[in-house]
Structures are given as C-alpha cells and as structure tokens.
N, C-alpha and C positions, 0 to 999 in steps of 0.2 A: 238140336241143343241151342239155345238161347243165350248166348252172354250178355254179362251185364257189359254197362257202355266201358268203355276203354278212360283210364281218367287219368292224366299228367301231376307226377310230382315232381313239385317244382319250389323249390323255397326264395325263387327271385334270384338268384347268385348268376354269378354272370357265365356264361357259356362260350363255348370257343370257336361251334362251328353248331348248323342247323339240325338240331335233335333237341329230345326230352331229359332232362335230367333222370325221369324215372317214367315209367308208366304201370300203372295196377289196371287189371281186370280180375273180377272179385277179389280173390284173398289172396293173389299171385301178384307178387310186386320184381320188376324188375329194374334194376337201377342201370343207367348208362356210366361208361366206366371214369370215374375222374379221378381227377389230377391236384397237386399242390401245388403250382408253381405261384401260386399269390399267397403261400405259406412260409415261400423262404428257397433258398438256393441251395439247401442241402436235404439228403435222404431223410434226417430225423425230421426235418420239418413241414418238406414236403409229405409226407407219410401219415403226421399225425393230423396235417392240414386235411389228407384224405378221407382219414376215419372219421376227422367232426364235420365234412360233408355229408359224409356216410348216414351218421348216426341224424345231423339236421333232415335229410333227406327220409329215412325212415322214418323220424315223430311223424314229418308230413304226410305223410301215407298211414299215418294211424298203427304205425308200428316200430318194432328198436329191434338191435343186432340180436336179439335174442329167437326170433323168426327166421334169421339167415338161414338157407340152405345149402349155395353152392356162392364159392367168391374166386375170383382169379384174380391174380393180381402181375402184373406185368413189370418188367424193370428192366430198368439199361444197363445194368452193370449185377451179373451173378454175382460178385464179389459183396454186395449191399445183402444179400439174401438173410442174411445171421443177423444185423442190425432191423431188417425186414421184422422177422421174424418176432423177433424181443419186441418191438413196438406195437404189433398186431399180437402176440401172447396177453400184454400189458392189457392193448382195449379188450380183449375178451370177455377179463374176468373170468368169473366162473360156471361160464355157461359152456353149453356143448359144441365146441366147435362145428362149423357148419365144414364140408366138404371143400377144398381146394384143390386149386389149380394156379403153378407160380412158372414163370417163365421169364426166358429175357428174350427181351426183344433189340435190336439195334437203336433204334427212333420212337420217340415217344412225340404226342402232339407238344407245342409251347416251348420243347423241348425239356419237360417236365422226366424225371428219372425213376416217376413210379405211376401205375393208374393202376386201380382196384374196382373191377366189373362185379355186382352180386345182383345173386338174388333169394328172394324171401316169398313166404307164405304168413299173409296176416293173425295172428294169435296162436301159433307151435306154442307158446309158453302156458296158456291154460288148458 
C-alpha cells in the first residue's frame, strides 16, 4: 500500500515546543493537542482560544469540526469539566458529535488549564 505524502498543517501560530501543529495523510487529519494560554488566564478563555485554533487548523487542512472523529481534551482542574463542557456543546452546533475522551491531568505545558488533541477524516459531511 502506497501513501500519499504526509503534509503539515500549520496556520503559522506560534508553537511551544518542536512538533506539527497538525499532520494529514490522505483524508486522515490529526491535530497536535493545543492550548489557550495566549487567549487569557482563565478556562472560558483559554477553551475558546482552543476551539478557534481548532477550527483555524481544520480550514488549513481543507476541512471543519464537522469531520471530527475522536477529540480529547485534557484539564487541570475536574472542577472546570461543566464550564468545559458548555463551551465545547456551544462550538459544536449542530452536528454529530465526534467521540471523546476528557481527563484531568496535574500539569498542563505553558501552564495552560486545558489542551484539546483530535482528530478527523476529510469530507464525513458529504
């Protein structure tokens, strides 16, 4: 079996340590997990700093949350998990939720109090 080449999405944002923001091979797009902390010093804002990562990230790769398959999302404080939740319901919209996976962890990089890993398959929506 043949893959196609391996290609970096990358919308230029800045990075915190040596990886790919995303990487796609064919229609498989996997995203590296990021973080808000240049959104603000709280959960609401880190969070939604996340998701328009998220979503910048996707255009780049030729696709939107709507491909999502499997996301995890990681946080320092289970107590955040309900305000989590309401934020990520919000960006969803109306579409199918992809599978999850939420966890707390102690340490987050930057010191950041959320990071959110997914990944997608190019065009689920047609």
């Amino acid at each position: 079996m043949v893959m196609e080449r391996k290609i970096k999405v990358d919308t230029g944002g800045k990075t915190w340590a040596p990886y790919s923001p995303g990487i796609s091979v064919k229609e498989h797009i996997w995203l590296s997990g990021q973080i808000g902390v240049d959104a603000g010093d709280t959960i609401e804002l880190q969070m939604k700093g996340v998701l328009k990562k998220i979503d910048s990230l996707l255009e780049a790769a030729n696709s939107s949350k709507k491909d999502l398959v499997k996301v995890t999302i990681l946080m320092t404080d289970i107590n955040n998990y309900n305000i989590i939740n309401d934020i990520y319901g919000e960006w969803l919209e109306e579409i199918i939720p992809p599978s999850r996976a939420a966890y707390e962890v102690p340490n987050l990089p930057m010191g950041a109090l959320v990071e959110v890993v997914c990944e997608a398959f190019r065009n689920l929506e047609n």
